[in-house]
VOGU-3710 file (C-alpha; in Angstrom, 3 decimals, decimal comma):
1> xxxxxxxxxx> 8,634/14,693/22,911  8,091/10,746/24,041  5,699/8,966/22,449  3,671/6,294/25,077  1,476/3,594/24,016  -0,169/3,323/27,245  -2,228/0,677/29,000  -1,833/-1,953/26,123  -1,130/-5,796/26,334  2,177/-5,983/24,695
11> xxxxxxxxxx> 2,520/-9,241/22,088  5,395/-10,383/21,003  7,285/-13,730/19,660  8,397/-14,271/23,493  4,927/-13,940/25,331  2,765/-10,877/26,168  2,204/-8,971/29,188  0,506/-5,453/30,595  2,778/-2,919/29,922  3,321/0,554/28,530
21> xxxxxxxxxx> 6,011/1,268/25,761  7,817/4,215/25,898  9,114/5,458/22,506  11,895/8,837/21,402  12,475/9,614/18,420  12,028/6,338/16,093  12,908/4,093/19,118  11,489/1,979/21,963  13,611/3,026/24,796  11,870/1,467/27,565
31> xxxxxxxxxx> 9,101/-1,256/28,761  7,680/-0,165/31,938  4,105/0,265/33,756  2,590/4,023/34,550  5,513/5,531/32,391  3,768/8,602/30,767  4,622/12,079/32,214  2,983/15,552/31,931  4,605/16,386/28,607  4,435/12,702/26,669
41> xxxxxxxxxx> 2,142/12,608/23,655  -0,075/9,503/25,173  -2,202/6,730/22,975  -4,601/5,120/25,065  -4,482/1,392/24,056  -6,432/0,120/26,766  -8,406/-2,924/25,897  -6,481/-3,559/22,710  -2,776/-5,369/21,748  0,458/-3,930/21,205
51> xxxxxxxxxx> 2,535/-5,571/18,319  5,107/-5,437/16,292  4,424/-4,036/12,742  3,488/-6,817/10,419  5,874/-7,427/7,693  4,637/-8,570/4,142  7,132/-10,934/3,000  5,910/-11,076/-0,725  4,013/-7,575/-2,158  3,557/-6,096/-5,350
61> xxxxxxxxxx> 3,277/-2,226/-4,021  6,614/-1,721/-5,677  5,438/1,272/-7,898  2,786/1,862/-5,140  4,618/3,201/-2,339  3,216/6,856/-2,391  -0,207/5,816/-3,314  -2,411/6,905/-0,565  -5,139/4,360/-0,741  -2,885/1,468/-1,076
71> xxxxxxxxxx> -1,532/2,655/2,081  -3,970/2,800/4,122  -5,363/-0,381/2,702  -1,756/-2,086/4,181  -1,624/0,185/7,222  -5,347/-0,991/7,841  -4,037/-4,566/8,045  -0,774/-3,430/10,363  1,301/-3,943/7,231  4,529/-1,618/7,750
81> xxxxxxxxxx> 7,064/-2,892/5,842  7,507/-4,372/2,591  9,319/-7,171/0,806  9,280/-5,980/-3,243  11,172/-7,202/-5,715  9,400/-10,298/-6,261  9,005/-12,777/-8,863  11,897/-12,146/-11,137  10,696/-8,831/-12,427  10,717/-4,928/-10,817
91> xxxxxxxxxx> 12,009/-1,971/-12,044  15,590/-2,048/-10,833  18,410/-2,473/-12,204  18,247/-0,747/-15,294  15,638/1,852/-16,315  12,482/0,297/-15,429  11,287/0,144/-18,828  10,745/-3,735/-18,778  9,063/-4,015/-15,313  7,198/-1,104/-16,316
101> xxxxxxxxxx> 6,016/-3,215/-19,471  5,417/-6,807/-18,622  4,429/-6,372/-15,116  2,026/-3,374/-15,540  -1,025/-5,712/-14,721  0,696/-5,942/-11,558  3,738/-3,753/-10,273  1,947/-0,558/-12,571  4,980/1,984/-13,714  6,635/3,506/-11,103
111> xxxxxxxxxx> 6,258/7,344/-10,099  9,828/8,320/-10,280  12,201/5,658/-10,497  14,122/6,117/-14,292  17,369/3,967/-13,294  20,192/4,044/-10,964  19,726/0,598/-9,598  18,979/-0,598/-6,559  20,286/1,938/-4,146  17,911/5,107/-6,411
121> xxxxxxxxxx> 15,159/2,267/-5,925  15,733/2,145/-2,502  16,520/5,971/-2,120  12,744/6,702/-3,952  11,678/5,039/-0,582  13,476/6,826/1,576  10,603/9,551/3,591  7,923/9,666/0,482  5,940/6,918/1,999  4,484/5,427/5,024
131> xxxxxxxxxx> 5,517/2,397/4,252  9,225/0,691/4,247  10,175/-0,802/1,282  12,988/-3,578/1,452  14,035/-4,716/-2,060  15,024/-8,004/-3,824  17,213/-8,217/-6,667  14,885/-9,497/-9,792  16,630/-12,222/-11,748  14,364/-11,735/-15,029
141> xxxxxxxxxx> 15,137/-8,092/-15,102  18,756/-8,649/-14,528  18,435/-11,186/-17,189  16,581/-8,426/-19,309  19,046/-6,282/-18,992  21,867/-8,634/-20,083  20,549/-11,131/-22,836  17,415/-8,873/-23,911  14,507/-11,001/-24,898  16,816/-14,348/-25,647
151> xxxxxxxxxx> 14,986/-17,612/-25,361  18,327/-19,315/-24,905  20,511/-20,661/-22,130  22,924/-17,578/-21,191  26,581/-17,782/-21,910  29,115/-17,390/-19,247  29,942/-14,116/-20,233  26,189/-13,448/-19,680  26,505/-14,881/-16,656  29,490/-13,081/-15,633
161> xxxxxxxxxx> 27,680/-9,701/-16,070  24,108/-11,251/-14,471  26,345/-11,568/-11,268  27,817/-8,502/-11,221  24,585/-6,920/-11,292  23,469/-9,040/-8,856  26,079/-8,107/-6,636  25,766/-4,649/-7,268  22,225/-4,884/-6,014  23,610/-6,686/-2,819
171> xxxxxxxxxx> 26,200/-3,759/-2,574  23,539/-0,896/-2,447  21,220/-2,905/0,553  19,225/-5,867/-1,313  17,867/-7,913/0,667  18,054/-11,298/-1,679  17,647/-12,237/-5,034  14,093/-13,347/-6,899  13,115/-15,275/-9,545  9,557/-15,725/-11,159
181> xxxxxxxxxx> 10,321/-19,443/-13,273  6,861/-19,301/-14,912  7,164/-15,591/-15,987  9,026/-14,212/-18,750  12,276/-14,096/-18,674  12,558/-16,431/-15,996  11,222/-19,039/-17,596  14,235/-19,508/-20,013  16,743/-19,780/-16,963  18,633/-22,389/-15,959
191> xxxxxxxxxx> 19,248/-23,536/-12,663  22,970/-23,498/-12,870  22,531/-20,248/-14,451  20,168/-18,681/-10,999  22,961/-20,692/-8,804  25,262/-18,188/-10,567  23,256/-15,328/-9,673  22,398/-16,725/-6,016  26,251/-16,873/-5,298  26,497/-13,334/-4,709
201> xxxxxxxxxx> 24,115/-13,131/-2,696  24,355/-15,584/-0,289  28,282/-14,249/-0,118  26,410/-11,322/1,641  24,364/-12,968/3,609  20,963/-12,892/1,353  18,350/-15,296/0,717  17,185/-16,466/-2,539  12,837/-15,823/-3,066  11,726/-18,239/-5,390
211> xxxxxxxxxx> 8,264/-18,446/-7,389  8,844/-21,879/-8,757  8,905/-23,743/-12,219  6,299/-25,793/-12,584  2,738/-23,793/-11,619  2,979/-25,624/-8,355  -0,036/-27,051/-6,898  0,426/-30,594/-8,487  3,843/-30,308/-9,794  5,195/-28,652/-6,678
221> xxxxxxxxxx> 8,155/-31,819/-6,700  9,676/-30,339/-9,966  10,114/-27,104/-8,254  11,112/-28,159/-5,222  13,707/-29,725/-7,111  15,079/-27,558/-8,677  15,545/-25,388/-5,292  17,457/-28,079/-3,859  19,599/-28,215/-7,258  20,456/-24,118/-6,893
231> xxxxxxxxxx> 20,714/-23,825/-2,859  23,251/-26,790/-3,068  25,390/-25,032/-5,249  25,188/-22,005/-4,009  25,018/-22,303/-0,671  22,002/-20,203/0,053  19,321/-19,879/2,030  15,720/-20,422/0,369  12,594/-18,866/0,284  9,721/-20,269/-1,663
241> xxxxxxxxxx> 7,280/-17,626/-2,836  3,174/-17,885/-2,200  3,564/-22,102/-2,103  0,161/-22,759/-3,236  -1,118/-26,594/-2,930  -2,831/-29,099/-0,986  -1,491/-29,573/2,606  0,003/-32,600/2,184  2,017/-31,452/-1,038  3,054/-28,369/1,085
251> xxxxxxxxxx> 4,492/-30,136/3,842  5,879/-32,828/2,171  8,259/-31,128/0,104  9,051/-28,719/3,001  10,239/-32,125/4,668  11,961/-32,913/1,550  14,012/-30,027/1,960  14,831/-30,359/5,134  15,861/-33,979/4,969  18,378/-32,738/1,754
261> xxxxxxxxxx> 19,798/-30,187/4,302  18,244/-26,915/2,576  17,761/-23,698/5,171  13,999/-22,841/3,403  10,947/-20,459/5,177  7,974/-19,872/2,625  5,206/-17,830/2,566  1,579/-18,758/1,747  -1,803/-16,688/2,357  -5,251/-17,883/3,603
271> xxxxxxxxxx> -6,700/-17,949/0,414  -7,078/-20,861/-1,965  -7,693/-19,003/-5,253  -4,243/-16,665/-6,911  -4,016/-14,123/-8,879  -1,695/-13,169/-11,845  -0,892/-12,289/-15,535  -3,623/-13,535/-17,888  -0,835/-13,825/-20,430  1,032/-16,121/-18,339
281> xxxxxxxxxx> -0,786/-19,281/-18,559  -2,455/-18,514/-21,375  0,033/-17,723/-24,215  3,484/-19,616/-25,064  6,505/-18,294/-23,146  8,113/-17,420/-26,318  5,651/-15,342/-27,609  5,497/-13,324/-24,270  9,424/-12,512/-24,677  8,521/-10,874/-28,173
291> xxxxxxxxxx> 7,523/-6,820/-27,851  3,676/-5,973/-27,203  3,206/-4,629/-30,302  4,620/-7,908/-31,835  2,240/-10,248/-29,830  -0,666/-8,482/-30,228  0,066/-8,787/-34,080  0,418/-12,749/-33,549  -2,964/-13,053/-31,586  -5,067/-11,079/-33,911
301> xxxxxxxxxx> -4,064/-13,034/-37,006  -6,416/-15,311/-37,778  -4,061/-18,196/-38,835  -1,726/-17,550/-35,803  -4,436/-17,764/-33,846  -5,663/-21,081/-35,341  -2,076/-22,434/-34,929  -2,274/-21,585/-30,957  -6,199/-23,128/-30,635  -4,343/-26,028/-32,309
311> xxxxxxxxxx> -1,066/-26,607/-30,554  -0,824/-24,508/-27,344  -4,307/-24,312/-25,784  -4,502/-28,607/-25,422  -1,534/-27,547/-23,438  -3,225/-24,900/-21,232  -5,770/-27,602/-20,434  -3,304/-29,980/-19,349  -1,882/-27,434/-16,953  -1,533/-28,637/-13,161
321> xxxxxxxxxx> -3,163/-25,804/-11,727  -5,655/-25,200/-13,847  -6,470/-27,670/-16,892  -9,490/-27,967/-19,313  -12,187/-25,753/-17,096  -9,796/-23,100/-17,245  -12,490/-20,516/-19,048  -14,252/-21,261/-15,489  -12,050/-20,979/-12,715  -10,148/-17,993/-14,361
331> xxxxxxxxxx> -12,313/-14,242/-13,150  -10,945/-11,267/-14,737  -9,655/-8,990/-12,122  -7,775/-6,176/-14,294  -8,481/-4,940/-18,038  -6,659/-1,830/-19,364  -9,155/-1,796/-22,406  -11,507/0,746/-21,351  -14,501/-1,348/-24,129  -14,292/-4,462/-21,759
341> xxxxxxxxxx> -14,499/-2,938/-18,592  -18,276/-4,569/-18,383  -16,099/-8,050/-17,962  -14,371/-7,048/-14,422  -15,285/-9,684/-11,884  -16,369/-12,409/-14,436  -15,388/-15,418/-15,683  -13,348/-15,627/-18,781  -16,550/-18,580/-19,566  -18,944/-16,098/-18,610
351> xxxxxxxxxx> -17,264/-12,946/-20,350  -17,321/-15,254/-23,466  -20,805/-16,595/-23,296  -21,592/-12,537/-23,021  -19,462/-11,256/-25,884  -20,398/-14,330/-28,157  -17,440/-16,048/-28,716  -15,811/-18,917/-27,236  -13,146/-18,519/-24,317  -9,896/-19,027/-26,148
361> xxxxxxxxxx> -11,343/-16,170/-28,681  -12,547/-13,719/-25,737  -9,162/-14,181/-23,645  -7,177/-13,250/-27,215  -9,453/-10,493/-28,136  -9,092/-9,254/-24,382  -5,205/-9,098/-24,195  -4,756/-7,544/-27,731  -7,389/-5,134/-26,542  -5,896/-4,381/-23,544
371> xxxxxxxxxx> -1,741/-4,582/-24,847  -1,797/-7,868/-22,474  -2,167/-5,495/-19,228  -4,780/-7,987/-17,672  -4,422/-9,791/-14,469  -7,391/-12,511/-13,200  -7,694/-14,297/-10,354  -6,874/-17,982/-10,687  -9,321/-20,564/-9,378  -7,612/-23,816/-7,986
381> xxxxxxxxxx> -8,749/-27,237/-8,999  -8,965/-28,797/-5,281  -10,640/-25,677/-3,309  -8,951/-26,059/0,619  -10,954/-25,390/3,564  -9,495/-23,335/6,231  -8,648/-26,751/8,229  -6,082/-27,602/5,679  -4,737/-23,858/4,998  -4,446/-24,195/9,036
391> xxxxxxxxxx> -1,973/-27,422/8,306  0,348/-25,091/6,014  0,529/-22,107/8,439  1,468/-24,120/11,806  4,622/-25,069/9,864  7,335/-23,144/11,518  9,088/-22,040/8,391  5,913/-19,750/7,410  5,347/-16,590/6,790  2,838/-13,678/6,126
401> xxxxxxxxxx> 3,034/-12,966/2,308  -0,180/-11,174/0,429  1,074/-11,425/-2,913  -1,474/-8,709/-3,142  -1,770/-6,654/-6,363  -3,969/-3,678/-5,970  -3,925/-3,001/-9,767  -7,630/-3,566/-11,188  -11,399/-2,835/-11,192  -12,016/-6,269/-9,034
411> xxxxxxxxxx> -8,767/-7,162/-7,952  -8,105/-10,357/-5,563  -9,012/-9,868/-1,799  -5,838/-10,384/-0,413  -4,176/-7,082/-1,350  -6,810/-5,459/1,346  -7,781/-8,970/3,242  -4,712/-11,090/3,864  -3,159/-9,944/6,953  -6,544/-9,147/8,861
421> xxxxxxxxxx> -7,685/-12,526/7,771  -4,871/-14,351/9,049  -6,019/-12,558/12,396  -9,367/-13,432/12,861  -9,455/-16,804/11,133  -6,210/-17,935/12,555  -5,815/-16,786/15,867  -9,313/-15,472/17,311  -11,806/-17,897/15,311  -9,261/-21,530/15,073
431> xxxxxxxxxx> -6,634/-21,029/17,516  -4,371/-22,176/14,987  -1,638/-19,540/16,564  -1,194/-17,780/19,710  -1,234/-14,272/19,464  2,668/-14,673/20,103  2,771/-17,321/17,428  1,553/-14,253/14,949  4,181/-12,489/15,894  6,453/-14,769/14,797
441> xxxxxxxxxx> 5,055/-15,562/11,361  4,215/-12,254/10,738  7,138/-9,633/12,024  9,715/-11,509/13,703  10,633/-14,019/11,195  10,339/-12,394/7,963  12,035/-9,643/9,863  15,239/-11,925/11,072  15,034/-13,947/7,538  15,541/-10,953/5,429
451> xxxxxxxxxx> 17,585/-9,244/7,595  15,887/-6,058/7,896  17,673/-5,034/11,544  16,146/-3,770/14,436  12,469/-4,707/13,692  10,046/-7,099/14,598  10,649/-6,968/18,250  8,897/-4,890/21,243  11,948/-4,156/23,341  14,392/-1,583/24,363
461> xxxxxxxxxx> 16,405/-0,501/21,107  14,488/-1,315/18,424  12,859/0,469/15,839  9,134/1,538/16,697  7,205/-0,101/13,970  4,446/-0,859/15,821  0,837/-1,763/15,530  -2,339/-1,593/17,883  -4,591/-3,998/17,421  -8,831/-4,757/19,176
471> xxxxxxxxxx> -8,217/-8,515/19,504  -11,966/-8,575/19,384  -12,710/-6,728/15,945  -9,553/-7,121/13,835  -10,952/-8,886/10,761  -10,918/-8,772/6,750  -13,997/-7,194/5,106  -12,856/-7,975/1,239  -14,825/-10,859/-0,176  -14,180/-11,948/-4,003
481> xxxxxxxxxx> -17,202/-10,706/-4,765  -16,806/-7,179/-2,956  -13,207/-7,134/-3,057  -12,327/-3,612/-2,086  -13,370/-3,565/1,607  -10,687/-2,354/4,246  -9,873/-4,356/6,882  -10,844/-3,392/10,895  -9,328/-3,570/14,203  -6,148/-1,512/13,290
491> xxxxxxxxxx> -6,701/2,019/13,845  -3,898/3,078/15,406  0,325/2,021/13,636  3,114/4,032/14,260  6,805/3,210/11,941  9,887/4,480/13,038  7,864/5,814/16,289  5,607/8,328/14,169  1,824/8,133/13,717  0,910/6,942/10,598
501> xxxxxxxxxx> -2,645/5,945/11,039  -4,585/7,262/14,308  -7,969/6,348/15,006  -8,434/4,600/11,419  -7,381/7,973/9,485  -4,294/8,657/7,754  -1,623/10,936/9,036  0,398/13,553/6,744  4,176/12,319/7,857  5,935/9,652/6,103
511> xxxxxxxxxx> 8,473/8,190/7,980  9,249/4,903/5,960  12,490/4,258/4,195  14,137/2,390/1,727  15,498/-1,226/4,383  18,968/-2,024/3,670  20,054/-5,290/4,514  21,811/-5,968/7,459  23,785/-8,968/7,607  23,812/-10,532/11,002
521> x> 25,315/-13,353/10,639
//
């Protein structure tokens, strides 16, 4: 039986027009007006917009996949594929044991994946979710898997084996390589040590997704950098994860790049404030390597905690992104310590003024409590109105990434918000893009960048990931006060030419699949 999405305005990167788009099996196979016949199973899309499916280029739904709500919080935003993988750590290769551990404040353990690298990964994917999934090779976990929790420089037979991993992962239909340079064990890398990772990978075509050294904002250069340093060498294509910073930082160092002859796209989201590991700025790299058990020993000693009051927190205050009112722009998004559930959606300040103890004391006491499985969302020390965001997503090289982690009690807006946001605030309300100028930021380039085939596109032959959108309604409810309201506007998105969601409810097939890159060059 054909599919028709009838009486729509089809969008895509090359224009839009009135059209109806015939669909078989999990294919467009024609563009035509007054196509539906007698026996067609017909959506009536009169009045709103036909798009491609939007493509996330940086999510943390890794483990999430067959998690209903978290679907239909990404199929609420048009959200139908995927880019996981990201920031140096996931669960393949290897067992999943140390993506499982260090990022459970944000990836959570995964359902069924145990090993078997990528391609299992990948396989998991394959028709147990609504969602596609397209995977990046994580550089800590490869470098987990190899030097364990070494704080030192790898050797080159380290690096020998990192690469063959690496290329493994390319082998079985990665889609690029990530690192995560202030996360553990990124942090300890090299650059000529992630050029010898990124060499397999741009052999086959990938890109390399970078979250910087450096904590960006600020010190954006250093990272920047150190791109330049690794895409030289390896001859890669970049990608620079969730670049967070003032506009004229932003654009700047993307004409840096350009100028030093580096291919680079990024991804940013229309938020100012992140979200991450509460451990990450807060304790020493080194003692994040060590096991849980180990550094929750260290930060309920009384004298090692005295030594890090001492030494390590003047350097948290000196951080770029944060420094010394860090107890006030830090709001605690996840706890795993059922006693401090009370602090979700407060300041680590305000937490602290409740519990009566100061902030360095609270955030210790919290992550011991908790095993370190706490995530916050990070305040920004220059707060950017929408006019400068609006500077940072006209840039061509942009693209849609959430970075949204749906782990937590009050969790950051953008895992529900991001892509309904970037509707209404960027195309209906500022005019900042054309609808076709969505398109392009949101499925057509990530889709071309990362190689994920057929997709992105409203035409003849390709894959039917498609979205219909009320140009009129489409907005983002989440707040981060109220941070759990679904977006609106998207009731109806089909992937691989089956209904997913149909007038705002959630349908029983799941059509998505593991993406395997497809080199095009």
């Amino acid at each position: 039986m054909r599919t028709i999405l009838q009486g729509g305005t089809i969008i895509d990167a090359d224009g839009q027009r009135r059209a109806d788009v015939v669909i078989e099996g999990e294919t467009i196979v024609e563009i035509a007006e007054d196509a539906a016949r007698p026996d067609d199973r017909v959506i009536d899309c009169t009045g709103r917009y036909v798009l491609p499916g939007i493509i996330d280029a940086h999510s943390h739904v890794d483990g999430l996949l067959t998690d209903d709500d978290v679907q239909r919080a990404q199929l609420r935003q048009g959200v139908t594929s995927i880019i996981a993988g990201q920031d140096g750590v996931s669960y393949a290769p290897g067992d999943g044991a140390y993506g499982s551990e260090y990022f459970a404040a944000i990836n959570g353990p995964h359902p069924t994946y145990s090993g078997g690298g990528v391609a299992e990964f990948l396989a998991n994917a394959d028709g147990t979710s609504r969602l596609n999934a397209a995977y990046l090779v994580p550089a800590g976990t490869v470098r987990w898997e190899v030097c364990g929790r070494a704080t030192s420089p790898a050797t080159e037979h380290e690096r020998a084996a990192m690469a063959e991993l690496v290329a493994q992962g390319m082998r079985d239909g990665a889609v690029g390589l990530s690192t995560g340079l202030d996360y553990v064990p990124g942090i300890f890398a090299t650059a000529d040590e992630i050029a010898a990772l990124c060499e397999p990978v741009a052999a086959s075509g990938g890109v390399y997704v970078s979250h910087m050294r450096g904590g960006y904002e600020a010190s954006s250069a250093e990272g920047i950098d150190e791109i330049t340093q690794i895409a030289r060498s390896a001859g890669i294509r970049v990608h620079v994860s969730h670049f967070h910073a003032e506009a004229h930082i932003v654009l700047g160092q993307l004409d840096a790049l350009a100028e030093r002859g580096v291919d680079a796209t990024f991804d940013a989201y229309p938020y100012t404030r992140g979200c991450t590991l509460l451990a990450m700025p807060l304790l020493p790299p080194e003692l994040s390597a060590q096991p849980v058990v180990d550094v929750v020993h260290t930060i309920t000693d009384a004298a090692e905690r005295e030594r890090l009051r001492r030494d390590w927190f003047p350097e948290v205050d000196r951080k770029a992104s944060l420094g010394p009112e860090w107890p006030s722009m830090i709001t605690l998004a996840h706890i795993a310590a059922d006693e401090y559930a009370w602090a979700h959606g407060l300041t680590v300040k305000d937490a602290a003024e409740r519990a009566g103890v100061d902030a360095i004391d609270f955030s210790l006491d919290v992550l011991a409590a908790s095993a370190l499985q706490v995530n916050a969302v990070m305040a920004v020390r220059y707060d950017r109105p929408v006019s400068e965001l609006a500077q940072i997503f006209a840039h061509p090289a942009h693209m849609g990434g959430s970075d949204g982690i749906f782990i937590g009690g009050h969790p950051h807006p953008r895992a529900r918000g991001t892509f309904a946001r970037y509707l209404r605030e960027y195309v209906r309300e500022t005019g900042t893009w054309s609808w076709s100028d969505a398109v392009k930021h949101l499925s057509s380039g990530p889709a071309e960048r990362f190689g994920l085939g057929r997709r992105g596109r409203i035409a003849p032959g390709w894959v039917a990931d498609l979205i219909v959108v009320d140009p009129e309604k489409v907005a983002d409810t989440a707040t981060y006060d109220a941070p759990l309201g679904e977006a609106i506007g998207i009731d109806d998105v089909l992937v691989a030419g089956v209904p997913v969601l149909a007038g705002g409810e959630l349908q029983q097939a799941t059509p998505g699949r593991g993406l395997r890159h497809a080199d095009e060059r």
